[in-house]
C-alpha positions in Angstrom: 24.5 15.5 17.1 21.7 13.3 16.1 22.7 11.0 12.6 20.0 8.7 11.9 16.9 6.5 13.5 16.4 2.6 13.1 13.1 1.9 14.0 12.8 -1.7 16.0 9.6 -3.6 15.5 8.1 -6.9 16.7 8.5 -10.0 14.5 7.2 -13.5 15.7 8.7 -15.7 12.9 12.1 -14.2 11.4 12.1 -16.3 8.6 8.7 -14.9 7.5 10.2 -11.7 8.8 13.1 -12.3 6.4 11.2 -13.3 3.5 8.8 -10.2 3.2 11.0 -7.5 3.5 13.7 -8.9 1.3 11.2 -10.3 -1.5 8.3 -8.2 -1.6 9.8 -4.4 -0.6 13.3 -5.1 -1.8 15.2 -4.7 1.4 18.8 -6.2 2.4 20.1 -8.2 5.0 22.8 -5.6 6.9 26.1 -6.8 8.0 27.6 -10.5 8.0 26.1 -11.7 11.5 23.1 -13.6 11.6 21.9 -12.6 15.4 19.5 -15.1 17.0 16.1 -13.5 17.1 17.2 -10.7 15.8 16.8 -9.0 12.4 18.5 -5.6 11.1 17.9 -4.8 7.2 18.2 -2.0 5.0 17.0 -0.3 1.5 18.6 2.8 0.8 18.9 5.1 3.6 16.3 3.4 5.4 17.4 0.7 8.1 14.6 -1.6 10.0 16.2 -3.5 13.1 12.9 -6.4 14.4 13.2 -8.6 17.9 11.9 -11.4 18.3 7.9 -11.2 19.7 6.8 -14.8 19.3 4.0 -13.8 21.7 3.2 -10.9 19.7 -0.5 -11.0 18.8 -0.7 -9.1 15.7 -4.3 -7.8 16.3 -2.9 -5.7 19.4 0.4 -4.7 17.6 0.9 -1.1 17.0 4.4 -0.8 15.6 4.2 2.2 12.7 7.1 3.9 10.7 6.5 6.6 8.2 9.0 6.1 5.6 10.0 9.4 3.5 10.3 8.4 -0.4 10.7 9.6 -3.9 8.4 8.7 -6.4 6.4 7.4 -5.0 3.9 6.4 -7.7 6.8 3.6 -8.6 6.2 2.2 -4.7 2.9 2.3 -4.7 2.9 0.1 -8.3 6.2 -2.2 -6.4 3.2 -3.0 -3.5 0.5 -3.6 -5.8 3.0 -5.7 -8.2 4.0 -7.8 -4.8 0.7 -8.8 -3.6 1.3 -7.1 -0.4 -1.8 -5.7 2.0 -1.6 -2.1 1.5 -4.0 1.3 1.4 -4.9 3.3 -1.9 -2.2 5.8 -3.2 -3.8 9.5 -1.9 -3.4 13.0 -1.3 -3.8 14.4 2.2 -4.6 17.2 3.8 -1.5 17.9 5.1 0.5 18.1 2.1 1.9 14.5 1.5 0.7 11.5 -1.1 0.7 8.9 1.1 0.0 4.6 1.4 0.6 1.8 3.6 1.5 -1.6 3.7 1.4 -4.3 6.9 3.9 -6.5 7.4 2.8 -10.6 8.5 2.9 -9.0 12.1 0.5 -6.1 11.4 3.6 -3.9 11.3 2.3 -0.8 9.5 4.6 1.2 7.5 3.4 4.5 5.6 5.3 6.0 2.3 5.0 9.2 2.0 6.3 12.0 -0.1 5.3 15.7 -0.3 2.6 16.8 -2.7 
């Protein structure tokens, strides 16, 4: 039986890493270890593991999550509250009001809740 996905993305700089998610989208370090070049976090249900990428050019980095909220009216105003690079709040086709936001490593994530 399948429980749950953590999504592992590219970070160059964990302290930058560190400092984004915990600051600007309100995540949480998870668990007591603090793993060399690796991150894990969570908010909610949500959990975000990163590995270190110092090579990682950001310009060819394609790592995406879609991340399933409620009210999200109250992340899109958290985003534009925390000065972070993100898309306009809209309704798509497909039935879901939806933004972004990049992370310093051109990490995209997408919120997302149904219409």
């Amino acid at each position: 039986m399948l429980q749950k996905i953590c999504p592992k993305l590219p970070m160059r700089n964990k302290a930058i890493t560190k400092e984004f998610y915990l600051t600007r989208l309100g995540f949480k370090l998870l668990g007591n270890t603090d793993y060399e070049g690796y991150l894990m976090l969570v908010r909610d249900e949500i959990e975000i593991h990163f590995f270190e990428f110092r090579e990682l050019n950001p310009k060819e980095n394609y790592g995406q999550v879609y991340i399933r909220v409620n009210e999200i009216e109250k992340e899109f105003e958290k985003a534009k509250t925390n000065r972070i690079n993100y898309t306009p709040l809209d309704a798509k086709s497909w039935g879901q009001k939806e933004f972004s936001v990049l992370d310093p490593d051109n990490n995209l994530l997408t919120f997302g809740e149904s219409a």
